[in-house]
C-alpha angles and dihedrals in degrees: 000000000000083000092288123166139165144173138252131233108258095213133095110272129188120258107292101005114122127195121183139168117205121227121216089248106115140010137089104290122122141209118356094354088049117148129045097323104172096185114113085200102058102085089263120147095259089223085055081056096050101054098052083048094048077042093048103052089036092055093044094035105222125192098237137347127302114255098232122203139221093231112202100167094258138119107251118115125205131221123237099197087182153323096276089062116112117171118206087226138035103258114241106233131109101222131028136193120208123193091175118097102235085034100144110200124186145189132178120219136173095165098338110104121247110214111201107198128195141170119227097248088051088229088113130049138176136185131190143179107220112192116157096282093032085064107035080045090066103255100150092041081054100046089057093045091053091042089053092210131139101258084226084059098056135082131202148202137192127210137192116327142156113289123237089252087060102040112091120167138159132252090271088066097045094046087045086069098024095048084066099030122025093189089071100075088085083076087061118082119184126229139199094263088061093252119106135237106248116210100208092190098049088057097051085046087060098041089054095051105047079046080069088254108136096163097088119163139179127011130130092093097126114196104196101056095042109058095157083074116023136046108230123194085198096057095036118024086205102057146144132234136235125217134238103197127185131195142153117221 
């Protein structure tokens, strides 16, 4: 339908459970969001948006609407107690859990890493959006407590994010992960301007890991250097945002 296409999560889910990532390919978007963006904040004409995300759920056929969130690159999750709620309001939150089957959870995304939980069972899902300060915030940490499984008991998979060549930031960044970790300096890489290459991936990995999560799936989908693909803020500072969403029918 419209073009659209996305991919699937490449992980072993339990039986029922679907994770996807959209691409940009599709949809009703022009100029330089053009594509399926599925983002309200990005300057769209808010009709254009509508209708990917009408698209969207008609061409995947999900069993209820996505709970979108109002993502501010914190730490705090929200809760999708079903597929009959509808807030009045987009909850702000960057990442949400969801015990209920038809629970739509969502997450947009155009570097930052999004981050599909599930327990073994599939009773239990999660879903975060796991930018910089997102990560060095404790969102993951935060998505698991709020998922109350045994980390040995969860699975997890990475999308599409900004790749380590693309990635400059500055010595605040780098102390915000080493300061807790020092190990994480490995994922810094300096560079002539005196600035370092983050790997985004490589942090969350090691986030995961030290979290006790050792079923890690996915990664190596860089943004920035696909944009046939991908949005990237980095590449285009206008720019939309694709969506990971996560369900279990």
């Amino acid at each position: 339908m419209n073009g659209i296409r996305w991919l699937a999560a490449d992980w072993p889910a339990p039986p029922g459970v679907r994770a996807i990532v959209t691409t940009r390919a599709g949809g009703f978007s022009q100029g330089p969001l053009e594509g399926l963006n599925l983002a309200t904040h990005v300057d769209d004409d808010p009709a254009r948006v509508a209708a990917n995300r009408a698209a969207l759920g008609e061409a995947l056929g999900l069993p209820a609407p996505p709970l979108w969130l109002t993502q501010v690159h914190g730490s705090a999750v929200a809760t999708h107690p079903g597929p009959g709620w509808a807030p009045a309001h987009p909850p702000e939150a960057d990442a949400a859990v969801t015990r209920a089957r038809g629970a739509v959870l969502a997450i947009l995304t155009a570097d930052c890493l999004p981050v599909a939980f599930a327990s073994q069972d599939g009773a239990v899902l999660g879903l975060a959006h796991a930018g910089w300060r997102g990560l060095a915030g404790g969102v993951l940490e935060a998505t698991l407590k709020a998922m109350a499984v045994a980390p040995g008991e969860v699975l997890a998979w990475l999308g599409p994010a900004i790749e380590p060549a693309a990635f400059e930031v500055g010595a605040e960044v780098r102390e915000a992960f080493v300061a807790d970790d020092p190990g994480a300096a490995d994922c810094f890489a300096a560079n002539a301007r005196g600035r370092f290459q983050a790997d985004l991936e490589a942090l969350a990995r090691r986030r995961l890991a030290r979290l006790g999560v050792t079923a890690v799936h996915g990664g190596g989908l860089p943004t920035y250097a696909d944009s046939e693909r991908w949005y990237s803020h980095r590449r285009e500072p206008r720019s939309g945002r694709m969506a990971t969403l996560l369900w279990r029918a």
